[in-house]
C-alpha positions in Angstrom: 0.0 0.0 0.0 1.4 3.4 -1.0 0.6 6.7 1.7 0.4 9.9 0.1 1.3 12.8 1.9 -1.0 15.6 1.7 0.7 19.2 2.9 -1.6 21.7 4.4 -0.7 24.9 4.0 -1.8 27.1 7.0 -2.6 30.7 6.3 -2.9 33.4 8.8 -4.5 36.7 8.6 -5.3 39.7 11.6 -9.3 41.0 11.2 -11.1 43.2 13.1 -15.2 42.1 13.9 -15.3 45.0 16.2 -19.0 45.5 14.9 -22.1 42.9 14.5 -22.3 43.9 10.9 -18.8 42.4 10.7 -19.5 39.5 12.1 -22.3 38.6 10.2 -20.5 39.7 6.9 -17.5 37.6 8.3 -19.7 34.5 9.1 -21.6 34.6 5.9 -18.6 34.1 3.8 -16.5 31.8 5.7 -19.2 29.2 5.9 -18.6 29.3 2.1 -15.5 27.2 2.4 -15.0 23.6 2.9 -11.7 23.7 4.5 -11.2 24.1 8.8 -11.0 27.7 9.7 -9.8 28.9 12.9 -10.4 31.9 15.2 -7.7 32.9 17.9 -8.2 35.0 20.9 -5.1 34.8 23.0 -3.6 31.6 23.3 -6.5 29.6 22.5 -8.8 28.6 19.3 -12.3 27.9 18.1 -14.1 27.3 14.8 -14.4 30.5 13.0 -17.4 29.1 11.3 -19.8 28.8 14.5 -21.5 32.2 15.1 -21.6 31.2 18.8 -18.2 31.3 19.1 -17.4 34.4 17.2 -19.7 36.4 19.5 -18.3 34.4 22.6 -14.8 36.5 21.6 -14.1 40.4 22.9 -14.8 42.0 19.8 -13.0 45.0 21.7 -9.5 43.4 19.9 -8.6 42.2 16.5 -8.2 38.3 15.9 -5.8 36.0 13.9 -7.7 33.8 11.5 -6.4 30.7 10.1 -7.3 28.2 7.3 -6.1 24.6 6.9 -6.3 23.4 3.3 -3.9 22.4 0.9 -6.3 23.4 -1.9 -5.3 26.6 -3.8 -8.2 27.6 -4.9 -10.1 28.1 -1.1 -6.6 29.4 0.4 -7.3 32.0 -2.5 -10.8 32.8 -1.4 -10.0 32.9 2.3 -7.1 35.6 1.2 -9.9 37.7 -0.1 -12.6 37.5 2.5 
């Protein structure tokens, strides 16, 4: 049996979802990938794709968001959200 090795290639990028109109704008396009997407606050993570845990975050400070895909064409569409 032969593995192959899949790379994911993790991209990070600093937002700002200071406003509810943000965060819905944010959640409404992020949902459109397939790929994992994270949200950090601090040291710690959560899916960037539950709503719940978007508002859960102080929206008083900008985040890091991160996808995990080792397909081009959704690390190109997370680049543009």
């Amino acid at each position: 049996m032969i593995r192959k090795k899949v790379m994911s290639i993790n991209t990070k990028i600093l937002i700002n979802l200071n406003t509810i109109d943000k965060v819905v704008k944010f959640s409404r396009e992020i949902i459109t990938l397939d790929s994992d997407v994270n949200i950090y606050q601090d040291s710690r993570y959560y899916d960037a794709k539950s709503i719940l845990a978007i508002f859960s975050l102080n929206m008083n400070q900008k985040h890091y968001i991160e996808i995990i895909s080792d397909d081009e064409d959704e690390i190109r569409k997370f680049n543009e959200i």
